[in-house]
C-alpha positions as CSV (number, residue, x, y, z in Angstrom):
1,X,0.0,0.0,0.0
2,X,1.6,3.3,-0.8
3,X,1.4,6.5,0.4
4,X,-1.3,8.2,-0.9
5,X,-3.7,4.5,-0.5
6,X,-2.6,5.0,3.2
7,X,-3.8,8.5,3.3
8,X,-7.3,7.8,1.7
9,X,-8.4,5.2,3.7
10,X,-7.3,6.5,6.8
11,X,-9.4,9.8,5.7
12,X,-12.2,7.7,5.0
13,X,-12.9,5.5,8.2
14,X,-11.9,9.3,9.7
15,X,-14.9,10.1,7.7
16,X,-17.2,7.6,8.9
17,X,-16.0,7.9,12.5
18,X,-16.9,11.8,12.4
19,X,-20.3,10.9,10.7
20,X,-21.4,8.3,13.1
21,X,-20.1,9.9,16.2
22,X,-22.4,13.5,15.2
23,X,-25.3,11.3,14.1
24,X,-25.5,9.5,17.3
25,X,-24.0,11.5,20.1
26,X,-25.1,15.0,19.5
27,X,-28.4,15.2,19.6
28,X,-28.7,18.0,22.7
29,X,-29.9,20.3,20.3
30,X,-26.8,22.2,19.8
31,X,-25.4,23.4,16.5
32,X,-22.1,23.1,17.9
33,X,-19.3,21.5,15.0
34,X,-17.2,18.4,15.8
35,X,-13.9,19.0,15.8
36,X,-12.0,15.8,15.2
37,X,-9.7,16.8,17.8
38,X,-11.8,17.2,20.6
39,X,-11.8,15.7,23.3
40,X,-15.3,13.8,23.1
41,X,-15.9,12.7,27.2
42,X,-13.9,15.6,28.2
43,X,-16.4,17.6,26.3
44,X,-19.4,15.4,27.3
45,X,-20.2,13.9,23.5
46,X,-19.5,10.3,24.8
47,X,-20.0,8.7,27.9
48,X,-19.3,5.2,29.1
49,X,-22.0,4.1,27.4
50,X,-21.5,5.8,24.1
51,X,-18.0,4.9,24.0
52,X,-19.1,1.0,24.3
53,X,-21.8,1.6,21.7
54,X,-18.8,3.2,19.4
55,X,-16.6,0.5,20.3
56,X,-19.5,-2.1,19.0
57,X,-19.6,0.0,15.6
58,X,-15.6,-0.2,15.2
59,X,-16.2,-3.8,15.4
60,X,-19.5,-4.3,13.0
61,X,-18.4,-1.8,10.6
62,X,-14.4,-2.8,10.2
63,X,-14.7,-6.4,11.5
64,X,-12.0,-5.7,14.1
65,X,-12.1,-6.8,17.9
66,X,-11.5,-3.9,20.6
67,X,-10.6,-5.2,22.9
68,X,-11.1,-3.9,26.9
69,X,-7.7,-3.0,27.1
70,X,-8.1,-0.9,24.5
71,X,-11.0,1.7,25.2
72,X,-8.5,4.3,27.0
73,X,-8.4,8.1,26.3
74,X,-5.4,7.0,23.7
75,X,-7.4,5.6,21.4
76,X,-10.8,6.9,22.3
77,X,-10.6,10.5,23.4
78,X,-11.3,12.2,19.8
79,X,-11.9,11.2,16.1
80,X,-8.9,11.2,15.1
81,X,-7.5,8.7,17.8
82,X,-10.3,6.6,16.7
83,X,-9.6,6.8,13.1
84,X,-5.9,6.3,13.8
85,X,-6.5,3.1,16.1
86,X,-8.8,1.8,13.4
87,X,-6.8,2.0,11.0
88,X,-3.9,0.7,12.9
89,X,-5.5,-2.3,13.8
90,X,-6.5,-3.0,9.9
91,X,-3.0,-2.7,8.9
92,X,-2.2,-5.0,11.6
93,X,-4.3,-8.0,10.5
């Protein structure tokens, strides 16, 4: 996979991260933007909960296992640590 390949899927399940996160987690009402680099429990988007139910579509949609160990600010605290564990684990297996 070269460069460029790399780039596009990464910006792509970065993407679908962002989409899935605004379509289920902010729903208060506010018009307020996701940042991709915002800190989403720090900044009350997900909770325990929500970062389960996240953790549930990182499995169903990419057919990767997260495991416990895993679900730590590191690689859930914004979009982009998502996206970047994601795609880690993909180009791990």
């Amino acid at each position: 996979m070269d460069n460029s390949t790399a780039v596009l899927g990464l910006n792509l399940i970065r993407q679908q991260i962002h989409e899935y996160v605004a379509m289920n987690f902010l729903y208060d009402g506010s018009s307020r933007p996701l940042d991709d680099d915002m800190p989403l429990v720090e900044n009350d988007v997900l909770d325990q909960t929500g970062v389960l139910e996240l953790a549930l579509f990182l499995e169903e949609t990419y057919g990767i296992h997260v495991d416990d160990a895993d679900l730590t600010p590191e690689h859930f605290d914004s979009v982009n640590a998502i996206a970047d564990y994601v795609y880690l684990r993909l180009a791990n297996s």
